[in-house]
TORDREN-857052 format. One record per residue (C-alpha): residue number from 0; residue in one letter; x, y, z. Coordinates in Angstrom, 3 decimals, always signed. Layout:
TORDREN-857052
<atom><pos>NUM</pos><code>A</code><x>X</x><y>Y</y><z>Z</z></atom>
...
end
This chain:
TORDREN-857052
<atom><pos>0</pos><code>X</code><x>-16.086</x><y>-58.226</y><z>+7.746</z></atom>
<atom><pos>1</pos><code>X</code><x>-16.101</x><y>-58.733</y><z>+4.067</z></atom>
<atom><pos>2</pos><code>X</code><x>-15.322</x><y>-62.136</y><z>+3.310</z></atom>
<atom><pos>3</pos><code>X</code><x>-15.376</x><y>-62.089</y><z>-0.844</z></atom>
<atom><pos>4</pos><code>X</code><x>-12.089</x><y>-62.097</y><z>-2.507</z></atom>
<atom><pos>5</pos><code>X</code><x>-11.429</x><y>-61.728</y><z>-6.240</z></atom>
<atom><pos>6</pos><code>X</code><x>-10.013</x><y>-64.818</y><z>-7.147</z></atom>
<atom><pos>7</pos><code>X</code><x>-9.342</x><y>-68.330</y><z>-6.067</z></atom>
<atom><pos>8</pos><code>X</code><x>-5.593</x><y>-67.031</y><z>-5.586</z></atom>
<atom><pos>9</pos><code>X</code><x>-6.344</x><y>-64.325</y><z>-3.469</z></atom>
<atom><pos>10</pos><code>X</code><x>-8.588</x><y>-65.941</y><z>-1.379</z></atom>
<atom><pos>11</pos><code>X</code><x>-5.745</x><y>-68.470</y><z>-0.561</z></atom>
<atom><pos>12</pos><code>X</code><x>-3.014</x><y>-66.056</y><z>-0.286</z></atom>
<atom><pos>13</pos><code>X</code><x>-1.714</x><y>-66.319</y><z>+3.340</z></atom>
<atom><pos>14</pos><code>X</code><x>-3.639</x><y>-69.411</y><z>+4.166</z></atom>
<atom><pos>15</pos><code>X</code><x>-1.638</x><y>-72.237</y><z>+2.249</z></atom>
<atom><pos>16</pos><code>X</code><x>+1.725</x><y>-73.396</y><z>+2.932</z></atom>
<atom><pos>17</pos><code>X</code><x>+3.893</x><y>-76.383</y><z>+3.076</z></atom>
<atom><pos>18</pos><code>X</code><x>+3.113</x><y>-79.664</y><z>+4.809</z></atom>
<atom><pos>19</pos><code>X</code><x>-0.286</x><y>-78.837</y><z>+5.115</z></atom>
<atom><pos>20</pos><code>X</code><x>-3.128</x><y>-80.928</y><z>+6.631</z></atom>
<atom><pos>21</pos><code>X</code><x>-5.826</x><y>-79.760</y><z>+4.062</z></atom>
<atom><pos>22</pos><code>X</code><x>-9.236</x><y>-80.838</y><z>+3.664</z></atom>
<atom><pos>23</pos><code>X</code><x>-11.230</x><y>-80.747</y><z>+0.110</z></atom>
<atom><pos>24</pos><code>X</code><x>-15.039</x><y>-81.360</y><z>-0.721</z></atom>
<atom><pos>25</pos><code>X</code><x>-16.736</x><y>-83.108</y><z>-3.123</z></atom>
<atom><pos>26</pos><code>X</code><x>-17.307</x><y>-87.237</y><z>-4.134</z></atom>
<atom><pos>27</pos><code>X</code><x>-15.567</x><y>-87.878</y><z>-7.584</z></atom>
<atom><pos>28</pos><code>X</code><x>-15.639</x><y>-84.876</y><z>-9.575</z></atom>
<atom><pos>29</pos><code>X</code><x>-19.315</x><y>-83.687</y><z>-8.342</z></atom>
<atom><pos>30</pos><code>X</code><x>-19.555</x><y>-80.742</y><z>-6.088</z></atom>
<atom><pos>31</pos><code>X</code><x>-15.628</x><y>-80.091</y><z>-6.045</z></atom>
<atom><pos>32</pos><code>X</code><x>-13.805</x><y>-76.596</y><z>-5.670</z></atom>
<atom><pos>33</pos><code>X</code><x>-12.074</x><y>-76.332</y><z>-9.343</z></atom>
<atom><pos>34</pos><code>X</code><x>-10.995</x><y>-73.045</y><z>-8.913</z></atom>
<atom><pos>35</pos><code>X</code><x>-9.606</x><y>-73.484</y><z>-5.482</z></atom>
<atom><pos>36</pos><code>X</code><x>-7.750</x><y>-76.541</y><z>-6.543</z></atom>
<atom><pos>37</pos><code>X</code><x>-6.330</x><y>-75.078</y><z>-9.374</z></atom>
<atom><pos>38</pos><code>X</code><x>-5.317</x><y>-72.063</y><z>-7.271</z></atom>
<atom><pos>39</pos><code>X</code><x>-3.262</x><y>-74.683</y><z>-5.031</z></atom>
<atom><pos>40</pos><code>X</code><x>-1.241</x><y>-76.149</y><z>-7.987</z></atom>
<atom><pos>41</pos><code>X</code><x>-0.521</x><y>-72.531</y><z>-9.035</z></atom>
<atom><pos>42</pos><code>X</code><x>+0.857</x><y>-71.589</y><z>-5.491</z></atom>
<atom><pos>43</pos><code>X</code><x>+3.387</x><y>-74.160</y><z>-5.418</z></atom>
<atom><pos>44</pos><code>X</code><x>+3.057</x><y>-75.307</y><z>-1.860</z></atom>
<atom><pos>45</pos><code>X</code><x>+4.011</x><y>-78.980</y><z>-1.438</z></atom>
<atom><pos>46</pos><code>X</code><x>+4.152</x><y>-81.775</y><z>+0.801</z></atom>
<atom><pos>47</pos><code>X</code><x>+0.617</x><y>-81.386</y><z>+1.733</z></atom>
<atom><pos>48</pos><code>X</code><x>-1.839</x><y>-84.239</y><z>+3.019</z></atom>
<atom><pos>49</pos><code>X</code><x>-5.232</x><y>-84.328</y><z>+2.119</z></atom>
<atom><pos>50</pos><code>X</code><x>-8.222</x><y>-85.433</y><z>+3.076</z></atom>
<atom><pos>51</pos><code>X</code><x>-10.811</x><y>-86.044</y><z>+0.235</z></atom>
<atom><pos>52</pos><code>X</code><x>-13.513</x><y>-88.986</y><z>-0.374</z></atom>
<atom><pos>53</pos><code>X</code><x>-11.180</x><y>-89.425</y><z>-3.581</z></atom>
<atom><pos>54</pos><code>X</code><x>-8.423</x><y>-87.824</y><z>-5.566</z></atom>
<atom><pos>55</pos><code>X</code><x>-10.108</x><y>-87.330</y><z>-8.814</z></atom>
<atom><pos>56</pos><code>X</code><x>-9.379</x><y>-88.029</y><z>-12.024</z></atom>
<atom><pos>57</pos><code>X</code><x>-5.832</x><y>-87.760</y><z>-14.412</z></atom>
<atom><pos>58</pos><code>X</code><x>-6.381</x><y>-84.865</y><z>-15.314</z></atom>
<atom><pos>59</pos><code>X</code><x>-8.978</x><y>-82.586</y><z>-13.315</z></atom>
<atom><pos>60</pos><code>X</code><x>-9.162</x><y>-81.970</y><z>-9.692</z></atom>
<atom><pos>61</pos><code>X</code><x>-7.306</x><y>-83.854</y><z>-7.013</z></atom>
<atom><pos>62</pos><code>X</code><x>-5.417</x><y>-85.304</y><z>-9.738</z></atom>
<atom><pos>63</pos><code>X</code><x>-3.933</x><y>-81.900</y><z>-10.922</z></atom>
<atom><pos>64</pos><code>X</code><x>-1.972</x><y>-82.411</y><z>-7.463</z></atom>
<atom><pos>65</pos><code>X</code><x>-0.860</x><y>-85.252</y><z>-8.009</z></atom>
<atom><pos>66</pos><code>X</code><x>+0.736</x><y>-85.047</y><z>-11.148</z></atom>
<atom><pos>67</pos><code>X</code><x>+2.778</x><y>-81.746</y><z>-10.112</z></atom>
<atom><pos>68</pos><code>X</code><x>+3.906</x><y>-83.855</y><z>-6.417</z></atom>
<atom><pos>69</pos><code>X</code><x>+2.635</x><y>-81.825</y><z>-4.582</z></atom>
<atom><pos>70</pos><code>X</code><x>+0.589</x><y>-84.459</y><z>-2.495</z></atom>
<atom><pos>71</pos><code>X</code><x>+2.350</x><y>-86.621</y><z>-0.058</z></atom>
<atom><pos>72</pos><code>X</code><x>-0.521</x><y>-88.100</y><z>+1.369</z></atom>
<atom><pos>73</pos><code>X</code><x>-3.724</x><y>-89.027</y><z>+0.908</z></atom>
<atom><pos>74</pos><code>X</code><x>-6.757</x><y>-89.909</y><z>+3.761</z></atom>
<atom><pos>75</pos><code>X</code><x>-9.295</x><y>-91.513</y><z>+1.470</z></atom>
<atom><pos>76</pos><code>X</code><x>-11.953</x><y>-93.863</y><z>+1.209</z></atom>
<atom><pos>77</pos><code>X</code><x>-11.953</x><y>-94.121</y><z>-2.500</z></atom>
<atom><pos>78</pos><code>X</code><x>-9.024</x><y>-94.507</y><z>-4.980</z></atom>
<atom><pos>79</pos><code>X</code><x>-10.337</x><y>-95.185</y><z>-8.328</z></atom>
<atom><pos>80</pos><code>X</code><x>-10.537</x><y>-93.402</y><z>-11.733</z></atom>
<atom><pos>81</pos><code>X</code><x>-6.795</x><y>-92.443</y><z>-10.994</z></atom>
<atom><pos>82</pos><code>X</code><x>-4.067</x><y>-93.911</y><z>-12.605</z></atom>
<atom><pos>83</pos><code>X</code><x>-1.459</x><y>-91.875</y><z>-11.362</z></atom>
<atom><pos>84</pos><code>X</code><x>-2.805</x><y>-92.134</y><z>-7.638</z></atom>
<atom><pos>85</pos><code>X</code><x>-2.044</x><y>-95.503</y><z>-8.589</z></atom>
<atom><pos>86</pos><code>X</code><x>+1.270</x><y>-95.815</y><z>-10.198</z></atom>
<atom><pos>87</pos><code>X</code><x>+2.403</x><y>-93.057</y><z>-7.015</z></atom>
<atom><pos>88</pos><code>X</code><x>+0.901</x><y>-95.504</y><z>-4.437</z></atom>
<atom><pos>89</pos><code>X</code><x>+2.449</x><y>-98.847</y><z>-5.544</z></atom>
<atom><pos>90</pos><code>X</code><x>+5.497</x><y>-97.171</y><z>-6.595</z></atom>
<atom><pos>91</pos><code>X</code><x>+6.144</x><y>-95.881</y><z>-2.900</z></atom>
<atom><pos>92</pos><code>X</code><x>+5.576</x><y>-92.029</y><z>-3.655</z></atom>
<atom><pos>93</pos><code>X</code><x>+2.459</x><y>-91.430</y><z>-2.249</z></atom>
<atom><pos>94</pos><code>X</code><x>+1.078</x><y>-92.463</y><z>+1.440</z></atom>
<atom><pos>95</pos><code>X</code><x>-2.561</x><y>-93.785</y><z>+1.967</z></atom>
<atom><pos>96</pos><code>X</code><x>-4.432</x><y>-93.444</y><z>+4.893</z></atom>
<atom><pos>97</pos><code>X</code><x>-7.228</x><y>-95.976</y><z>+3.573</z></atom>
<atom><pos>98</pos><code>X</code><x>-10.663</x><y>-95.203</y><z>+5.730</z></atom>
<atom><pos>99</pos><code>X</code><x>-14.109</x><y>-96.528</y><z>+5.567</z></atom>
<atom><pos>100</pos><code>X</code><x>-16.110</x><y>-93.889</y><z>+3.468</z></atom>
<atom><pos>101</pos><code>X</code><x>-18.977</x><y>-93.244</y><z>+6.583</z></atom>
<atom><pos>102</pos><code>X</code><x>-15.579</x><y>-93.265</y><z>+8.900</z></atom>
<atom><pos>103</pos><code>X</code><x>-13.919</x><y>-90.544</y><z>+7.201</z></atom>
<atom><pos>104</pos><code>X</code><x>-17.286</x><y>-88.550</y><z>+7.124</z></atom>
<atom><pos>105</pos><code>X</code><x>-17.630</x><y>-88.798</y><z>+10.845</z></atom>
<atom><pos>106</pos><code>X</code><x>-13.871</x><y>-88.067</y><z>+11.214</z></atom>
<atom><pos>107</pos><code>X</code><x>-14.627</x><y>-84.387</y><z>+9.652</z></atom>
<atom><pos>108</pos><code>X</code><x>-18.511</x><y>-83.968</y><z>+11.304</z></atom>
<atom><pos>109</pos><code>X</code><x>-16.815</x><y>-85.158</y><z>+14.531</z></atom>
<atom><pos>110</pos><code>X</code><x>-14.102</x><y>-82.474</y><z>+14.245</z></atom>
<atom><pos>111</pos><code>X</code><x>-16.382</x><y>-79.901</y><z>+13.716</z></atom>
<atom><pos>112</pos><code>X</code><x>-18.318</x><y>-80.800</y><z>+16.981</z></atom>
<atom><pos>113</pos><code>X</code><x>-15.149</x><y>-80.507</y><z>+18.423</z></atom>
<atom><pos>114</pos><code>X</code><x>-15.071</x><y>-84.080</y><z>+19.527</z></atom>
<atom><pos>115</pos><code>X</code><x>-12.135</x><y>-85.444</y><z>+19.538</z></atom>
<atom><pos>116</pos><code>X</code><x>-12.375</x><y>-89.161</y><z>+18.912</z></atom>
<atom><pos>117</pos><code>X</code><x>-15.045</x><y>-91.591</y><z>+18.526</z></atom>
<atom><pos>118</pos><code>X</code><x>-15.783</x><y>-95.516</y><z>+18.680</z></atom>
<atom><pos>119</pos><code>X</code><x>-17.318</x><y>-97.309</y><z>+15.695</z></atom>
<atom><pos>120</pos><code>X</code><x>-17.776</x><y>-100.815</y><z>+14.772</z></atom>
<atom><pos>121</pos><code>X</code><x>-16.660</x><y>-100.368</y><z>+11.122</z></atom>
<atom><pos>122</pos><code>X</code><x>-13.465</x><y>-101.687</y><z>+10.291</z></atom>
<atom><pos>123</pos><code>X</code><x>-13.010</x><y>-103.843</y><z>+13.267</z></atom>
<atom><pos>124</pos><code>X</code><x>-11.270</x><y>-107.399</y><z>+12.815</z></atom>
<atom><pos>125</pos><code>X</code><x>-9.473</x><y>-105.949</y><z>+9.621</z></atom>
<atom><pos>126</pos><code>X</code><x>-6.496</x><y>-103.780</y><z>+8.943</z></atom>
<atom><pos>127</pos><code>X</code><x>-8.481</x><y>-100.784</y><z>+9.531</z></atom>
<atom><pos>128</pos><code>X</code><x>-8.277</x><y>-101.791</y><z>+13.314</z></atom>
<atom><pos>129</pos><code>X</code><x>-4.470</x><y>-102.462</y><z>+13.483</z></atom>
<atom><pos>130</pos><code>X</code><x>-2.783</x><y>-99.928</y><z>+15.896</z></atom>
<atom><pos>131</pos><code>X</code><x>-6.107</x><y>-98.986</y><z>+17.167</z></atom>
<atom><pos>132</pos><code>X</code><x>-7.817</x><y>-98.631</y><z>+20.534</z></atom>
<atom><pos>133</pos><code>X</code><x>-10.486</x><y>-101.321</y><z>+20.904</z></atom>
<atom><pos>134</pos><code>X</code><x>-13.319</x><y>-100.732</y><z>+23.660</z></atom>
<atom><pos>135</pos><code>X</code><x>-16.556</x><y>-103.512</y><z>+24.287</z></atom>
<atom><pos>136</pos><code>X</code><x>-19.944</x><y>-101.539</y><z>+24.768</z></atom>
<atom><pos>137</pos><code>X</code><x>-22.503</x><y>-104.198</y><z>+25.808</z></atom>
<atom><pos>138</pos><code>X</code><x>-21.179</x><y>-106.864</y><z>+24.507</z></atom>
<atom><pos>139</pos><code>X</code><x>-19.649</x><y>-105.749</y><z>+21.252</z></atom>
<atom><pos>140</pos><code>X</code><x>-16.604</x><y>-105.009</y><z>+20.298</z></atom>
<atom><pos>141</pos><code>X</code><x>-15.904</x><y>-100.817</y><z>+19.030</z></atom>
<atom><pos>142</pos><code>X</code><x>-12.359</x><y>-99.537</y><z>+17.542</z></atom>
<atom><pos>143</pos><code>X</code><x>-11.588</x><y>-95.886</y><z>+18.674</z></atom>
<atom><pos>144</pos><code>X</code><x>-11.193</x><y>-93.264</y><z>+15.289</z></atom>
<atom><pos>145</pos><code>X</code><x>-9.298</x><y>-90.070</y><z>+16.000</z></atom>
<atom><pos>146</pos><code>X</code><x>-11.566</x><y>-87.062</y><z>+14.316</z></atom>
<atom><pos>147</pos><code>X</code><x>-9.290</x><y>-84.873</y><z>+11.342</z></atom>
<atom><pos>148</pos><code>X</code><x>-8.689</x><y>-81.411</y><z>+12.151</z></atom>
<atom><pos>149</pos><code>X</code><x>-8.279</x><y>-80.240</y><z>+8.785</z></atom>
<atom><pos>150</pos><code>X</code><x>-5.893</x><y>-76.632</y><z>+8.575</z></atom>
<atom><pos>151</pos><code>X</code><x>-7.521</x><y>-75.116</y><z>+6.060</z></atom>
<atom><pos>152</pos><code>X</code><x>-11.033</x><y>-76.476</y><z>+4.048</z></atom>
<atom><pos>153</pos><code>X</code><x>-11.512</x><y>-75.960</y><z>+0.663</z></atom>
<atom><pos>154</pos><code>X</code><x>-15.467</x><y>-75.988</y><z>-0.102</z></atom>
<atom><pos>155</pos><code>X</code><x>-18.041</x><y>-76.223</y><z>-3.173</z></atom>
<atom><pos>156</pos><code>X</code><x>-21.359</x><y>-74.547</y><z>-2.833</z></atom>
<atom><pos>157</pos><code>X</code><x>-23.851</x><y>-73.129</y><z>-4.816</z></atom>
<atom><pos>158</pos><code>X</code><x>-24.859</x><y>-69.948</y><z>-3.603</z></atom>
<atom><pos>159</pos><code>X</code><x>-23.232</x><y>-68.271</y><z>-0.703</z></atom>
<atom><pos>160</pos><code>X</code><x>-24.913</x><y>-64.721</y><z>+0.523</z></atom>
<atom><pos>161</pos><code>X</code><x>-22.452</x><y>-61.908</y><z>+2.139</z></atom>
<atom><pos>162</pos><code>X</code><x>-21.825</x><y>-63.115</y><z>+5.257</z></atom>
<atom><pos>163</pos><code>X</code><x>-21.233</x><y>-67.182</y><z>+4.051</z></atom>
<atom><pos>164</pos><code>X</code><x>-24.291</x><y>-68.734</y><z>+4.713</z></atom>
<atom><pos>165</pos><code>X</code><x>-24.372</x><y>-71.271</y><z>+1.899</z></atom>
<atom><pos>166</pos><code>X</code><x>-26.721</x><y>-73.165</y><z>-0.057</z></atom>
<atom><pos>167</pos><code>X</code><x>-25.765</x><y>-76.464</y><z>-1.856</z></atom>
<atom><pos>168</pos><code>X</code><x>-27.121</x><y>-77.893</y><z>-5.004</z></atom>
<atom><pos>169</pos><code>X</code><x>-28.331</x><y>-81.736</y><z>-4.608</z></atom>
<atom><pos>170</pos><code>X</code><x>-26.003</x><y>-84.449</y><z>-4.725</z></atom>
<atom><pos>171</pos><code>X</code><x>-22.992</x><y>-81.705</y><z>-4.757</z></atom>
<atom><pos>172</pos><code>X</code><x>-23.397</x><y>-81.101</y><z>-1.106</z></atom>
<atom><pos>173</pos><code>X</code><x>-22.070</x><y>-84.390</y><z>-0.305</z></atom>
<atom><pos>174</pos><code>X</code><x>-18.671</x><y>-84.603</y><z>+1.900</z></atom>
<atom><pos>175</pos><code>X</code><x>-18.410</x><y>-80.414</y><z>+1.408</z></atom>
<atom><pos>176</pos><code>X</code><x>-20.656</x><y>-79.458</y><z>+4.822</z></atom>
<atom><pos>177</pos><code>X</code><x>-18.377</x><y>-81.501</y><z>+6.885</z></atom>
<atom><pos>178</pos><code>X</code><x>-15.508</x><y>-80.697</y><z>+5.333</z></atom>
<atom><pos>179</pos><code>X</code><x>-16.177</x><y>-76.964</y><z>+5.728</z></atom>
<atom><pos>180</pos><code>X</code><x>-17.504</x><y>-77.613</y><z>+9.805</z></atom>
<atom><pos>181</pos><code>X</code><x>-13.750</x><y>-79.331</y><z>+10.336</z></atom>
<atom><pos>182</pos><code>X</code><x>-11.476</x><y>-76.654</y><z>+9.191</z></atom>
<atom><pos>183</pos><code>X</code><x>-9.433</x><y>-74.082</y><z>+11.367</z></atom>
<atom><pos>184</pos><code>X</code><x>-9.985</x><y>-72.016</y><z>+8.063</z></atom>
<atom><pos>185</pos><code>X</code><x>-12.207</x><y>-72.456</y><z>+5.349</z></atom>
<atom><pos>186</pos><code>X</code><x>-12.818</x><y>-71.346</y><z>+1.993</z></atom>
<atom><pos>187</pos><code>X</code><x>-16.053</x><y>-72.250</y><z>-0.265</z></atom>
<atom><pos>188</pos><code>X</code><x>-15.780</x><y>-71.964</y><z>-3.828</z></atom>
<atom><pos>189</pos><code>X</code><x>-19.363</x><y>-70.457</y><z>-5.265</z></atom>
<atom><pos>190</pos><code>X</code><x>-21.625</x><y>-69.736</y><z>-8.525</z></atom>
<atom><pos>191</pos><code>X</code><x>-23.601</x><y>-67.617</y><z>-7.145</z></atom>
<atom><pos>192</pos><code>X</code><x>-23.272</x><y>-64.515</y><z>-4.576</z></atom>
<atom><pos>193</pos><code>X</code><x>-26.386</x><y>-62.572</y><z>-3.359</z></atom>
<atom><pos>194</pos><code>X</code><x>-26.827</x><y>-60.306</y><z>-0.466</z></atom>
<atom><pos>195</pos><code>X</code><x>-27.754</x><y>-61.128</y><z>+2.687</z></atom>
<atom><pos>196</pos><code>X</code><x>-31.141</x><y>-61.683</y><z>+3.774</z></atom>
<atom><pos>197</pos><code>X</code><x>-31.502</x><y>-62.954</y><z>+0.009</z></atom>
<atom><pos>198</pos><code>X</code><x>-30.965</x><y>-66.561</y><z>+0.977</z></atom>
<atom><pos>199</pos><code>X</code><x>-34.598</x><y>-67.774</y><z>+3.282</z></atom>
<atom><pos>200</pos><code>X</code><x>-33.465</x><y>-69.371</y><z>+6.111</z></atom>
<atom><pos>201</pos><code>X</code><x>-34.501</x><y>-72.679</y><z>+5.605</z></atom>
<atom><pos>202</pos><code>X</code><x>-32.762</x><y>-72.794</y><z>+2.182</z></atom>
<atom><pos>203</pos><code>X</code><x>-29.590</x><y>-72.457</y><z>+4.311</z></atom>
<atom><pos>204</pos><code>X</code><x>-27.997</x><y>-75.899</y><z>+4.601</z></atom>
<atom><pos>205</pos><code>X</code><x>-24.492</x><y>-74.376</y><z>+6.091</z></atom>
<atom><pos>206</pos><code>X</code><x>-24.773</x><y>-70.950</y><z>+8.237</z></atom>
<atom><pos>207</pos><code>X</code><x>-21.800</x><y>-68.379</y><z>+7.586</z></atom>
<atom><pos>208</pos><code>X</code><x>-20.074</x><y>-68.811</y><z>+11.239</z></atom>
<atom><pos>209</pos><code>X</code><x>-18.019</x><y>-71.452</y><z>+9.488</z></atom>
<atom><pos>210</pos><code>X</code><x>-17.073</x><y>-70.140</y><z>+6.399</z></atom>
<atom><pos>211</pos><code>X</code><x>-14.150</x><y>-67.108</y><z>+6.290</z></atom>
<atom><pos>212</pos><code>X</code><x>-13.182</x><y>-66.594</y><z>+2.655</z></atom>
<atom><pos>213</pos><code>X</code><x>-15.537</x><y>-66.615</y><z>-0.729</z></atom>
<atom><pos>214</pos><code>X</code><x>-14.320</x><y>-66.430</y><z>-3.984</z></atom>
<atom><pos>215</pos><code>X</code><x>-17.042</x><y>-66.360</y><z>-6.886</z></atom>
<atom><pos>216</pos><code>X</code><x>-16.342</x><y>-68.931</y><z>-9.910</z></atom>
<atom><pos>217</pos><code>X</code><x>-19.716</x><y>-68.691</y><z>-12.009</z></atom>
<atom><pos>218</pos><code>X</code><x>-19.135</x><y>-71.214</y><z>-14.675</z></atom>
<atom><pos>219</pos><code>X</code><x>-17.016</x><y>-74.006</y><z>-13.560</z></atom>
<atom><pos>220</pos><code>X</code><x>-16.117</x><y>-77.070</y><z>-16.063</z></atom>
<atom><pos>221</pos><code>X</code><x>-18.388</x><y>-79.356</y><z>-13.891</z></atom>
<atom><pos>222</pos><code>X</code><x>-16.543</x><y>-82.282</y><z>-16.022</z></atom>
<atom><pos>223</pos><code>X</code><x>-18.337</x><y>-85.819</y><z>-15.454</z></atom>
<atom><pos>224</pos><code>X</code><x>-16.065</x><y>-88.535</y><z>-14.024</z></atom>
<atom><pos>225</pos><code>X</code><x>-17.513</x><y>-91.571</y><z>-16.282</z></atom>
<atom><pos>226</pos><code>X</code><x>-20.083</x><y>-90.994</y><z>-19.036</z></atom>
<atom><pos>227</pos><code>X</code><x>-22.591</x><y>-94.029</y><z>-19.860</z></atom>
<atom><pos>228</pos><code>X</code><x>-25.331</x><y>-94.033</y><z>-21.606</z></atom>
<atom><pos>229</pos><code>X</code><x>-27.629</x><y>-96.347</y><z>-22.211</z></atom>
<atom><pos>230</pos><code>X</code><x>-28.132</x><y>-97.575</y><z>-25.981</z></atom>
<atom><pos>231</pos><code>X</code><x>-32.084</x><y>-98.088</y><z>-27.205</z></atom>
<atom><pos>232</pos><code>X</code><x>-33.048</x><y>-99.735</y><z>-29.787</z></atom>
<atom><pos>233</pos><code>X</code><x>-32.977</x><y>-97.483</y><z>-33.186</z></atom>
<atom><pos>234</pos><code>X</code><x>-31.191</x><y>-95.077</y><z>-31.901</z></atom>
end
């Protein structure tokens, strides 16, 4: 089964649509699918929900959604950097599903295990827990979390061999193995393709069984979200 496509647009062609649940890597703008993201504003579909750690910046990833509408709902954990996200949330445009950052992680690993739901202590006695289940386990009070069953996963990694076993680069693995274990469908935007057997089998951090579409993008913008840098003395 060959699994490499040609570009970011083929590789979504017949797997995107309208009203989409849709799940995207990445934490800010590190370790996200550029190409793939792109490739969704370019399709046109609409009234999609995502699930992301954040909705990027103004301008670049997640945020390229937002500002053609076509995002009606967000399941985040972070909502900074984004001043649209913003203006579309307080302005009644956009819907937030607001969710503890080591929640929403579990929400996709969960999935992937093919569990269900799960109880957690995180969130309760706030408006995390409102509408929840609540369950005591020895004592201590849990609220129940329903696990996210993502339609389609888009994915960064750093090398992928021929069959999608894929390799991650350092902090840019981050939410993008879970995300890619919870999708029905997933597709993992790459630098790097080599054949199989290439990859040594403890260098794998996600085996291929999970992924079913590659799409090569070997020099990505890799923009940083917020430069600082730290000013020395005569310099």
């Amino acid at each position: 089964m060959n699994k490499i496509y040609p570009s970011a647009a083929k590789a979504l062609e017949g797997v995107i649509k309208d009203g989409q649940l849709m799940a995207v890597g990445g934490f800010g703008l590190c370790g996200i699918p550029e190409a793939l993201i792109d490739a969704v504003r370019d399709s046109g579909v609409k009234d999609l929900t995502v699930i992301s750690n954040n909705a990027g910046v103004d301008d670049f990833g997640l945020g390229k959604l937002l500002q053609t509408r076509q995002v009606k709902k967000m399941i985040s954990s972070y909502v900074g950097e984004n001043k649209e996200f913003e203006r579309q949330y307080l302005a009644g445009e956009l819907e937030l599903e607001f969710t503890p950052q080591g929640t929403l992680a579990e929400k996709l690993r969960a999935a992937g295990a093919g569990i269900p739901a799960f109880f957690t202590k995180t969130g309760v006695g706030t408006l995390v827990a409102e509408g929840k289940d609540l369950r005591e386990f020895d004592g201590e009070t849990y609220l129940m979390e329903r696990s996210l069953f993502p339609e389609v996963s888009l994915v960064k990694a750093d090398v992928a061999d021929t069959s999608g076993n894929l390799r991650f680069n350092l902090t840019a693995r981050n939410f993008n193995p879970a995300v890619a274990v919870a999708g029905k469908l997933c597709v993992v935007e790459v630098e790097k393709i080599v054949a199989l057997g290439e990859l040594a089998p403890d260098d794998i951090h996600l085996p291929g069984i999970y992924v079913h579409r590659i799409v090569l993008n070997a020099h990505p913008e890799k923009r940083i979200e917020k430069r600082t840098i730290t000013e020395k003395a005569g310099v």
